[in-house]
DONU-796617 format. One record per atom (N, C-alpha, C, O): residue number from 1; atom name; x, y, z. Coordinates in Angstrom, 3 decimals. Layout:
<pts>
nr, atom, X, Y, Z
NUM, CA, X, Y, Z
...
</pts>
This chain:
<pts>
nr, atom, X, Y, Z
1, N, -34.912, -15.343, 84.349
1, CA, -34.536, -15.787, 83.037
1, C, -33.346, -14.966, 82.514
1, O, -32.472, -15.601, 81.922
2, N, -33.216, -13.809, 82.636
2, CA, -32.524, -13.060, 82.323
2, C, -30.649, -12.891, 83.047
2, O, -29.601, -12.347, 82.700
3, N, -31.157, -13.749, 84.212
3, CA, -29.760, -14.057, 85.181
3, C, -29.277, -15.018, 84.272
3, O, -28.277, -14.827, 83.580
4, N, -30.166, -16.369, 84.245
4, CA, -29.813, -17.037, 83.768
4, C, -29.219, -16.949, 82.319
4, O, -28.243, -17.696, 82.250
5, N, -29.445, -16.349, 81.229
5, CA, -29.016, -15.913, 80.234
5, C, -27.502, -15.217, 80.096
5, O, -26.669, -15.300, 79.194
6, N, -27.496, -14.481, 81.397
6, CA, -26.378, -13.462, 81.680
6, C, -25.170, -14.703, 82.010
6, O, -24.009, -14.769, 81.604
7, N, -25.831, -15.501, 82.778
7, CA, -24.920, -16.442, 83.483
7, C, -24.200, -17.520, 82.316
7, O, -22.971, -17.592, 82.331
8, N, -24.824, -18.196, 81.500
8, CA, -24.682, -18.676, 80.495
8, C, -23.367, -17.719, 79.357
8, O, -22.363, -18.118, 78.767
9, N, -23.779, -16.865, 79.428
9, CA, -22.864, -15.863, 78.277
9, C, -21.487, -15.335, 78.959
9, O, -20.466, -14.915, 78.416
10, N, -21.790, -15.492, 80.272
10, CA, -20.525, -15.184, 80.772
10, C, -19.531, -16.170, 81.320
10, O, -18.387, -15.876, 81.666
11, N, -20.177, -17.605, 81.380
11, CA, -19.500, -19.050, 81.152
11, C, -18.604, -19.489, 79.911
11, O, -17.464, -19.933, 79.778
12, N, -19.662, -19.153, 79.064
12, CA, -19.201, -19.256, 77.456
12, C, -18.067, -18.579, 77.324
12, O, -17.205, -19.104, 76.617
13, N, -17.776, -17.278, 77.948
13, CA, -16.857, -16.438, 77.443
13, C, -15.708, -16.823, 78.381
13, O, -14.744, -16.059, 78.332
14, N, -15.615, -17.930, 79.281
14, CA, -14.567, -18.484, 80.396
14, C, -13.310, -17.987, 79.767
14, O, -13.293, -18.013, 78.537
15, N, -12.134, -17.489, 80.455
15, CA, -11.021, -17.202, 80.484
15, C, -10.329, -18.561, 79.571
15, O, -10.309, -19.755, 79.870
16, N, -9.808, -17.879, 78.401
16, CA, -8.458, -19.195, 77.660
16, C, -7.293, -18.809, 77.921
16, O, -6.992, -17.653, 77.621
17, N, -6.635, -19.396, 78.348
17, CA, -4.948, -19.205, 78.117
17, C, -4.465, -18.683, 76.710
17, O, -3.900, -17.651, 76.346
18, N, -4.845, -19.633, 76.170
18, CA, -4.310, -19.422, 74.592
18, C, -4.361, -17.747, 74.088
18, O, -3.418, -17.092, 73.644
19, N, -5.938, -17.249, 74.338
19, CA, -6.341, -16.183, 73.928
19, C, -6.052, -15.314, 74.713
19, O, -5.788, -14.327, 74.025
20, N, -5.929, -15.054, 75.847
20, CA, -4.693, -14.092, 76.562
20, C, -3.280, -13.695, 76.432
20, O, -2.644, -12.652, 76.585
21, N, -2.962, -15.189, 76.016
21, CA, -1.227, -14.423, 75.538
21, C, -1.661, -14.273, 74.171
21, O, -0.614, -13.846, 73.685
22, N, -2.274, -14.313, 73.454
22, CA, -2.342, -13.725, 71.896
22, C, -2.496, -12.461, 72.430
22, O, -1.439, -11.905, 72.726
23, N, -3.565, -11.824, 72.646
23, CA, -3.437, -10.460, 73.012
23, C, -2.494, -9.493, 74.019
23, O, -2.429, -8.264, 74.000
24, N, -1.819, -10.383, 74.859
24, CA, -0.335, -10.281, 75.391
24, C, 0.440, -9.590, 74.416
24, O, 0.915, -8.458, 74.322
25, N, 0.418, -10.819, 73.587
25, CA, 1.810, -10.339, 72.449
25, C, 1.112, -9.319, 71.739
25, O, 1.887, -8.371, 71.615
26, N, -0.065, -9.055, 71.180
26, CA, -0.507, -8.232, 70.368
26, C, -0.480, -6.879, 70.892
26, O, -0.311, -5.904, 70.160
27, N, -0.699, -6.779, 72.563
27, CA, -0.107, -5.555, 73.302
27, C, 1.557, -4.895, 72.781
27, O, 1.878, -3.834, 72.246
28, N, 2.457, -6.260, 73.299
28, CA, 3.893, -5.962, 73.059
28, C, 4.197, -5.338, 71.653
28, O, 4.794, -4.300, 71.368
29, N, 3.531, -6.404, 70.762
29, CA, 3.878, -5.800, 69.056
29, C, 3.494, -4.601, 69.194
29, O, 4.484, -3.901, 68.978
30, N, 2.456, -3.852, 69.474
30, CA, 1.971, -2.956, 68.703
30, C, 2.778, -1.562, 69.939
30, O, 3.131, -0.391, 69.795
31, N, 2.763, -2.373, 70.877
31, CA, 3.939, -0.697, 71.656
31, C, 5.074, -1.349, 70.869
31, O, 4.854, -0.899, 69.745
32, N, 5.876, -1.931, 70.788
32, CA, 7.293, -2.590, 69.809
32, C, 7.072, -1.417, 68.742
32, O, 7.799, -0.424, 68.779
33, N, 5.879, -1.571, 67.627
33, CA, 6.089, -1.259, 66.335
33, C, 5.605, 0.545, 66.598
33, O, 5.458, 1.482, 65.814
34, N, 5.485, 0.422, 67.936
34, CA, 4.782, 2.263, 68.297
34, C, 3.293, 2.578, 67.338
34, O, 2.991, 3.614, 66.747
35, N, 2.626, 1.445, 67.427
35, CA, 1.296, 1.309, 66.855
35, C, 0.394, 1.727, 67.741
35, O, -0.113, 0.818, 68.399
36, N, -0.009, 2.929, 67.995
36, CA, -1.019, 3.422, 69.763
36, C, -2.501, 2.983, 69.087
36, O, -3.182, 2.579, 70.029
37, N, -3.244, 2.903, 67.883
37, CA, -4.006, 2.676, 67.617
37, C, -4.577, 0.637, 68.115
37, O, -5.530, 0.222, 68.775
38, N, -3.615, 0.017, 67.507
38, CA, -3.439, -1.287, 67.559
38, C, -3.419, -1.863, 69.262
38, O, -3.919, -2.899, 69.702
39, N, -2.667, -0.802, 69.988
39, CA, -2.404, -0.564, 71.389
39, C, -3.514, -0.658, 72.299
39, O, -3.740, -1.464, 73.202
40, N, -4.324, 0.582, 71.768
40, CA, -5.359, 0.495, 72.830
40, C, -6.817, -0.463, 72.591
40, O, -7.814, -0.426, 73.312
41, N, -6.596, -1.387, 71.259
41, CA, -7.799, -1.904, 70.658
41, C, -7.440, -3.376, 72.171
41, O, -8.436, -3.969, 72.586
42, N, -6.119, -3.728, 72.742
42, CA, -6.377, -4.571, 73.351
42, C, -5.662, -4.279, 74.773
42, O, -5.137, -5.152, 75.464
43, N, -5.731, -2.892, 75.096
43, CA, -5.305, -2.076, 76.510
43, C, -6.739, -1.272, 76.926
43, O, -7.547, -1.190, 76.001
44, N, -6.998, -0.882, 77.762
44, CA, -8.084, -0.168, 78.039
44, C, -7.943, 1.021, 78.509
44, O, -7.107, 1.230, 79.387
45, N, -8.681, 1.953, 78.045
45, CA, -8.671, 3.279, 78.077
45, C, -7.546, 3.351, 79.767
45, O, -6.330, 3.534, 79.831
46, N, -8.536, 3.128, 80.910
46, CA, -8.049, 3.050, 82.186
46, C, -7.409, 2.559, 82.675
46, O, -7.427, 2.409, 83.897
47, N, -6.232, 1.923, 81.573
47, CA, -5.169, 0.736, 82.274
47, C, -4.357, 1.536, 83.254
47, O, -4.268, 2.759, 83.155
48, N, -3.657, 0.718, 84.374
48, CA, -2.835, 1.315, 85.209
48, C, -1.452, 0.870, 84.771
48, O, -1.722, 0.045, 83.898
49, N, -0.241, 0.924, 84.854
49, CA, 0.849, 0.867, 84.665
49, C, 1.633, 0.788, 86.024
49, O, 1.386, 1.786, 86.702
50, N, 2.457, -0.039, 86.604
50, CA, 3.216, 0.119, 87.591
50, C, 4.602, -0.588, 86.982
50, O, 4.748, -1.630, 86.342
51, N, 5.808, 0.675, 87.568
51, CA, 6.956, 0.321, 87.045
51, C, 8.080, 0.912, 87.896
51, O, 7.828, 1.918, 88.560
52, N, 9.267, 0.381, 87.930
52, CA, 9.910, 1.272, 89.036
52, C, 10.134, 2.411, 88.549
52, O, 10.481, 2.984, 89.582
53, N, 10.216, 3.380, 87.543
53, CA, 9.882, 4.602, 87.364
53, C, 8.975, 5.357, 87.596
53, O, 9.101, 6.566, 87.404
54, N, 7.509, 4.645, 88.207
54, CA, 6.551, 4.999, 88.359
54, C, 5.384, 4.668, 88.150
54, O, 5.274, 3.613, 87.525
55, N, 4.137, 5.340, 88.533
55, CA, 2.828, 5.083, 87.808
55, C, 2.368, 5.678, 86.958
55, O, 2.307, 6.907, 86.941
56, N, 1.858, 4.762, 85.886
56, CA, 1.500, 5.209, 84.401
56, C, -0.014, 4.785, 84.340
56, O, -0.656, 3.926, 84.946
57, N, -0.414, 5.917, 83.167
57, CA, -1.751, 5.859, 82.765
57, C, -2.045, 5.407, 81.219
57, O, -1.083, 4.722, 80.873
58, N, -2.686, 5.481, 80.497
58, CA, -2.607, 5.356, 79.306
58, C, -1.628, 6.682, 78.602
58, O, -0.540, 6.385, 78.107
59, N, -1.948, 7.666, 78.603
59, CA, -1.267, 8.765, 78.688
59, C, 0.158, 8.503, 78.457
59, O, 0.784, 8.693, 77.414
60, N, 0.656, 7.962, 79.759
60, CA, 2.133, 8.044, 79.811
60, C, 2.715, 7.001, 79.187
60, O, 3.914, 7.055, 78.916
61, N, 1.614, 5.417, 78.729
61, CA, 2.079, 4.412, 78.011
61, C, 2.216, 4.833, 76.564
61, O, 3.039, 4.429, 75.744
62, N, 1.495, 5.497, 76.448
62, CA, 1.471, 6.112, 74.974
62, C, 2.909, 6.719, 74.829
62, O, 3.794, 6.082, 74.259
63, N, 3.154, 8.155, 75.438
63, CA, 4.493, 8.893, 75.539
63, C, 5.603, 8.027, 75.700
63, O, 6.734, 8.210, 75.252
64, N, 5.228, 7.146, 76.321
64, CA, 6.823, 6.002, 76.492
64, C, 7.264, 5.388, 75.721
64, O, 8.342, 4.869, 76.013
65, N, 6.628, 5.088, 74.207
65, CA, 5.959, 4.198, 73.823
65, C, 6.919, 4.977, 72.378
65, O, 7.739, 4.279, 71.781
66, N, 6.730, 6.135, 72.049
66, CA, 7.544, 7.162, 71.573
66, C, 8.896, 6.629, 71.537
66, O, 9.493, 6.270, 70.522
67, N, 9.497, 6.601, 73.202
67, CA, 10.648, 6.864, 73.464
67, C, 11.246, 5.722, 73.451
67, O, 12.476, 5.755, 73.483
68, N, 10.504, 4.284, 73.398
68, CA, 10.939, 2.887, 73.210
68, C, 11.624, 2.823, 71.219
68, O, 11.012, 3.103, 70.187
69, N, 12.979, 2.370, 71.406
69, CA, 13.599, 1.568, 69.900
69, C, 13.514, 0.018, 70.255
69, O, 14.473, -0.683, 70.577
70, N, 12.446, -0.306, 70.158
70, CA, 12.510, -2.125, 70.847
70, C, 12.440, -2.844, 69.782
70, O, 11.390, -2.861, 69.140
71, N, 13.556, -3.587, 69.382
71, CA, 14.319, -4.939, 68.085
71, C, 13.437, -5.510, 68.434
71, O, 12.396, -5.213, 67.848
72, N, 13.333, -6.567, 69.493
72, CA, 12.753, -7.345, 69.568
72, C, 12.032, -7.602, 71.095
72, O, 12.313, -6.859, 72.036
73, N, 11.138, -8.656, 71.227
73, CA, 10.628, -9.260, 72.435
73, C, 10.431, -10.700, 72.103
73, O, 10.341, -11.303, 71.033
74, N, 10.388, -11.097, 73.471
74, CA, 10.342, -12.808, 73.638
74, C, 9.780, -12.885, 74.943
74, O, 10.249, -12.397, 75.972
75, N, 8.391, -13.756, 74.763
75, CA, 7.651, -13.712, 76.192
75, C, 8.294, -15.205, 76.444
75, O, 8.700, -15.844, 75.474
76, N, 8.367, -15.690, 77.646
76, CA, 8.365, -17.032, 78.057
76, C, 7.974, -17.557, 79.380
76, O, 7.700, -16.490, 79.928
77, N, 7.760, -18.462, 80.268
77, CA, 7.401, -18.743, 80.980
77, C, 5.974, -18.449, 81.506
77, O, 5.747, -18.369, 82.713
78, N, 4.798, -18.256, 80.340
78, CA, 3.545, -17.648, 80.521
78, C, 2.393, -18.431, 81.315
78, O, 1.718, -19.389, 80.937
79, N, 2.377, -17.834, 82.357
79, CA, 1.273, -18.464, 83.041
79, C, -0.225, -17.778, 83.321
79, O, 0.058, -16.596, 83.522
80, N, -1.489, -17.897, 83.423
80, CA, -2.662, -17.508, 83.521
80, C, -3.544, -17.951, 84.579
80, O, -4.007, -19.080, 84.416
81, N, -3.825, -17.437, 85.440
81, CA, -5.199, -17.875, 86.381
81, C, -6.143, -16.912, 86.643
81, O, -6.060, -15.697, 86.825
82, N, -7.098, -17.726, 86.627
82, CA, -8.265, -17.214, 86.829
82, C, -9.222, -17.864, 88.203
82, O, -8.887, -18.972, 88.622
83, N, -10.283, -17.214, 88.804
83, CA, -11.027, -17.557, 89.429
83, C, -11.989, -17.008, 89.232
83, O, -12.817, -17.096, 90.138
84, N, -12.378, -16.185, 88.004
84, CA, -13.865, -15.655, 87.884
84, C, -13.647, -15.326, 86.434
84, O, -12.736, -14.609, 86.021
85, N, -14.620, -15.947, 85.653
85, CA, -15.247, -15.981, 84.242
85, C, -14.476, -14.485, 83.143
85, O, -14.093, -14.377, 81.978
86, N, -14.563, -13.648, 84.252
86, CA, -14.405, -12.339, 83.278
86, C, -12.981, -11.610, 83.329
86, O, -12.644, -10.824, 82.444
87, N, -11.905, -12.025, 84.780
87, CA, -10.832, -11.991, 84.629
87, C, -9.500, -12.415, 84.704
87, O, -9.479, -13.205, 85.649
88, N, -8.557, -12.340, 84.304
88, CA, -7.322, -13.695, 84.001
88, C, -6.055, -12.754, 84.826
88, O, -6.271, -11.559, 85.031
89, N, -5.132, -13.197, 85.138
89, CA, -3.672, -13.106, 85.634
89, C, -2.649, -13.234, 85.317
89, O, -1.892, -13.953, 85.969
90, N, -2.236, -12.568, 84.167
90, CA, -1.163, -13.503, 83.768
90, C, 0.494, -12.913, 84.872
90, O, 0.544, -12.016, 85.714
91, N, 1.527, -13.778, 84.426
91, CA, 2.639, -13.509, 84.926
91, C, 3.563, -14.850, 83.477
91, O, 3.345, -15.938, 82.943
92, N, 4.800, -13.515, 83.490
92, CA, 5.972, -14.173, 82.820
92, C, 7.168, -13.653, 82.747
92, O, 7.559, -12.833, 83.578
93, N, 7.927, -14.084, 81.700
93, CA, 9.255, -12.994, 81.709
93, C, 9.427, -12.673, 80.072
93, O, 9.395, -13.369, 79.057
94, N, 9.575, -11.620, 80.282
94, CA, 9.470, -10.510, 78.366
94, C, 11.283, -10.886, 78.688
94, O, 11.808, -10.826, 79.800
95, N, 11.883, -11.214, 77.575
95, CA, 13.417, -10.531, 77.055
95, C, 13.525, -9.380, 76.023
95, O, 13.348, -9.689, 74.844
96, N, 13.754, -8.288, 76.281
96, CA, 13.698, -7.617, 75.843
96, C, 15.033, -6.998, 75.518
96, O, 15.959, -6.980, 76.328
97, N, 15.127, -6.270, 73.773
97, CA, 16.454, -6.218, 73.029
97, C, 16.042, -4.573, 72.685
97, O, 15.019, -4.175, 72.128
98, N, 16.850, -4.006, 73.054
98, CA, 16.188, -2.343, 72.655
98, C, 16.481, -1.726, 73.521
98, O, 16.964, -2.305, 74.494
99, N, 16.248, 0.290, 73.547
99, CA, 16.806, 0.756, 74.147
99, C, 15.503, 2.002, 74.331
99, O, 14.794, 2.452, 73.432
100, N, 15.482, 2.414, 76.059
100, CA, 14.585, 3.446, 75.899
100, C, 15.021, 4.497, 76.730
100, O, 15.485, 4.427, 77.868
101, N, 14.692, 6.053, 75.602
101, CA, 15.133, 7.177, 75.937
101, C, 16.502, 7.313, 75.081
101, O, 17.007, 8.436, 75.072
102, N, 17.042, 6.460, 74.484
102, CA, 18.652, 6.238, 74.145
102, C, 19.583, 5.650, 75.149
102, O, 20.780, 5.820, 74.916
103, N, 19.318, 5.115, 76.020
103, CA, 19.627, 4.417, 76.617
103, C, 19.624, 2.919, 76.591
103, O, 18.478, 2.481, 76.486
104, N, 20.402, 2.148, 76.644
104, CA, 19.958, 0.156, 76.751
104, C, 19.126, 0.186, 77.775
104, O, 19.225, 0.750, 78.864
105, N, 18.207, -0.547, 77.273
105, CA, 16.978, -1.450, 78.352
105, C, 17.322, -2.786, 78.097
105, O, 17.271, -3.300, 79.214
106, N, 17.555, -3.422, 77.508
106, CA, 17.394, -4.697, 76.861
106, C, 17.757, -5.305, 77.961
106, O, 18.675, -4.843, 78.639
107, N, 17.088, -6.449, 78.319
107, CA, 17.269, -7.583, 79.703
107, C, 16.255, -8.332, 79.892
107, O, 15.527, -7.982, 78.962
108, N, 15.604, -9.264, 80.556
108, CA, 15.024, -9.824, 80.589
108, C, 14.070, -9.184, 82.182
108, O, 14.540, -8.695, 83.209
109, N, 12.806, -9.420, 81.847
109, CA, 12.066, -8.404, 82.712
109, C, 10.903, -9.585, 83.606
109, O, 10.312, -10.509, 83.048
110, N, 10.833, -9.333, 84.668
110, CA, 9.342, -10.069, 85.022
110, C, 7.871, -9.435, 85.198
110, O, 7.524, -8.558, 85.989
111, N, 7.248, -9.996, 84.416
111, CA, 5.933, -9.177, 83.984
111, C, 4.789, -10.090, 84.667
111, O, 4.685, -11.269, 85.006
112, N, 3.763, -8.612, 84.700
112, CA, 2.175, -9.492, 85.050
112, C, 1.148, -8.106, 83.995
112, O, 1.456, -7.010, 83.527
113, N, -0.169, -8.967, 84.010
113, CA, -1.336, -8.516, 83.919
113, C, -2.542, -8.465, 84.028
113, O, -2.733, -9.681, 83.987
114, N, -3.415, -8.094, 84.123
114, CA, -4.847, -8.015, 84.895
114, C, -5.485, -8.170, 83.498
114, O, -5.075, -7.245, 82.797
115, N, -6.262, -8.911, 82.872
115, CA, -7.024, -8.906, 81.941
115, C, -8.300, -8.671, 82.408
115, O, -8.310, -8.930, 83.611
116, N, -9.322, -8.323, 82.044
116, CA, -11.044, -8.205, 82.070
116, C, -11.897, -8.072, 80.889
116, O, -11.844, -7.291, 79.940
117, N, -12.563, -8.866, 81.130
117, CA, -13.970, -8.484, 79.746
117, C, -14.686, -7.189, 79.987
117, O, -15.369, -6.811, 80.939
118, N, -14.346, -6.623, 78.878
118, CA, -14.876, -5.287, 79.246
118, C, -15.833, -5.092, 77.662
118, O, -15.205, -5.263, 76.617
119, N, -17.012, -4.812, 77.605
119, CA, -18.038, -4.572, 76.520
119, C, -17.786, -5.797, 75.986
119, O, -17.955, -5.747, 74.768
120, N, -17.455, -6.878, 76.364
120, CA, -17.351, -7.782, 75.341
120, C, -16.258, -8.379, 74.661
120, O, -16.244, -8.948, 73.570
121, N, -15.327, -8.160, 75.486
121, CA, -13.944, -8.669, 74.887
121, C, -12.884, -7.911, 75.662
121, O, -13.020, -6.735, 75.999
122, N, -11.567, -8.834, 75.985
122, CA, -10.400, -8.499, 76.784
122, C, -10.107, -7.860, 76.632
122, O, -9.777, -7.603, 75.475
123, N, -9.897, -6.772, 77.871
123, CA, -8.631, -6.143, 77.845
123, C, -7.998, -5.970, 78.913
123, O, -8.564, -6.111, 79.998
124, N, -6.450, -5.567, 78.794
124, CA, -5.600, -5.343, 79.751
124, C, -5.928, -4.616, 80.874
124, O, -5.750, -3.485, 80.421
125, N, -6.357, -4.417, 82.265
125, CA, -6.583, -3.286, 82.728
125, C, -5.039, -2.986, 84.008
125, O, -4.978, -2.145, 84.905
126, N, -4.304, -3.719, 83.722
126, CA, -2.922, -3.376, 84.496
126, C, -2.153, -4.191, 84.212
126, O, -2.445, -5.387, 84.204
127, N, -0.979, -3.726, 83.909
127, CA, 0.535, -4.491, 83.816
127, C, 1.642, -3.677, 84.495
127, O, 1.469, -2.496, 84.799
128, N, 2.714, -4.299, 84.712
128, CA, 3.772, -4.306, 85.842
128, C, 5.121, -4.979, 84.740
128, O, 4.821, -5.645, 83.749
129, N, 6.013, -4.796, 84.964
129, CA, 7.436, -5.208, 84.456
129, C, 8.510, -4.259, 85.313
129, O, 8.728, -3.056, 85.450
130, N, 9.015, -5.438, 85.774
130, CA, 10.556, -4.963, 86.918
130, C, 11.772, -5.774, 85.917
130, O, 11.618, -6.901, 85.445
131, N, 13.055, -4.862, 85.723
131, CA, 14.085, -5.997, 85.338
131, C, 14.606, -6.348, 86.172
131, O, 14.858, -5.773, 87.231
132, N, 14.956, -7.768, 85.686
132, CA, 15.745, -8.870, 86.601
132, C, 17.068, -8.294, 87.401
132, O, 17.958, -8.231, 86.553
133, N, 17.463, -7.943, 88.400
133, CA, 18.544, -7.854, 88.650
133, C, 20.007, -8.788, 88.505
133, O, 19.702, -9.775, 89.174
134, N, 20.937, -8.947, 88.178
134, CA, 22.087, -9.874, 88.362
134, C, 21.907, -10.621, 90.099
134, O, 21.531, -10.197, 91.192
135, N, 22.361, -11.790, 89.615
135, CA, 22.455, -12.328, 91.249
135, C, 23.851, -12.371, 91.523
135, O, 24.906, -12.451, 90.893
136, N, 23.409, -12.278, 92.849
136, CA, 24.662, -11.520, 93.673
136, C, 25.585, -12.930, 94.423
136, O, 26.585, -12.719, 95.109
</pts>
């Protein structure tokens, strides 16, 4: 009875598109506005970070996060899959207007993320962003 119950609640809670990129963007805003509180309500303590600078922890998303002046963002091309109830995939491309360290970043980037239900509600547990190179 109790499978069954489990099984039921974790159907109900099936992966939405919709409600993944809301918390997508609600990730971006709140590193954008350097909000770490707002940050980790929809990142998870243990997120991983992969970037060509390296691997990041929460830790270092936080510190980066500092060093980001980001105007603006624009997600587009957002896609989501899933094959199991509790976690989603997304992939897209962020344009991004801003500069980090004092330096320009601004370009258009290709992104992913690992979502999971964790206690009861999404969160991020890995994201990735490479910028686009010029074609050659």
């Amino acid at each position: 009875m109790i499978a069954l119950f489990a099984t039921v609640a974790v159907s109900i809670a099936a992966p939405d598109k919709d409600e993944i990129m809301a918390k997508e963007k609600a990730a971006w805003q709140a590193f954008k506005d350097k909000n770490a509180d707002d940050f980790k309500k929809v990142v998870d303590g243990d997120m991983v970070g992969v970037y060509a600078d390296g691997i990041a922890n929460m830790a270092k998303e936080l510190a980066d996060m500092q060093k980001w002046d980001m105007k603006s963002f624009k997600i587009t091309d957002y896609k989501a899959t899933s094959d199991e109830p509790d976690v989603m995939v997304t992939s897209y491309q962020v344009t991004i207007e801003g500069t980090f360290d004092g330096k320009d970043a601004s370009g258009t980037y290709n992104a992913g993320s690992v979502w999971k239900i964790e206690n009861g509600k999404w969160l991020a547990i890995f994201h990735t962003n490479i910028k686009q190179q010029p074609s050659s």
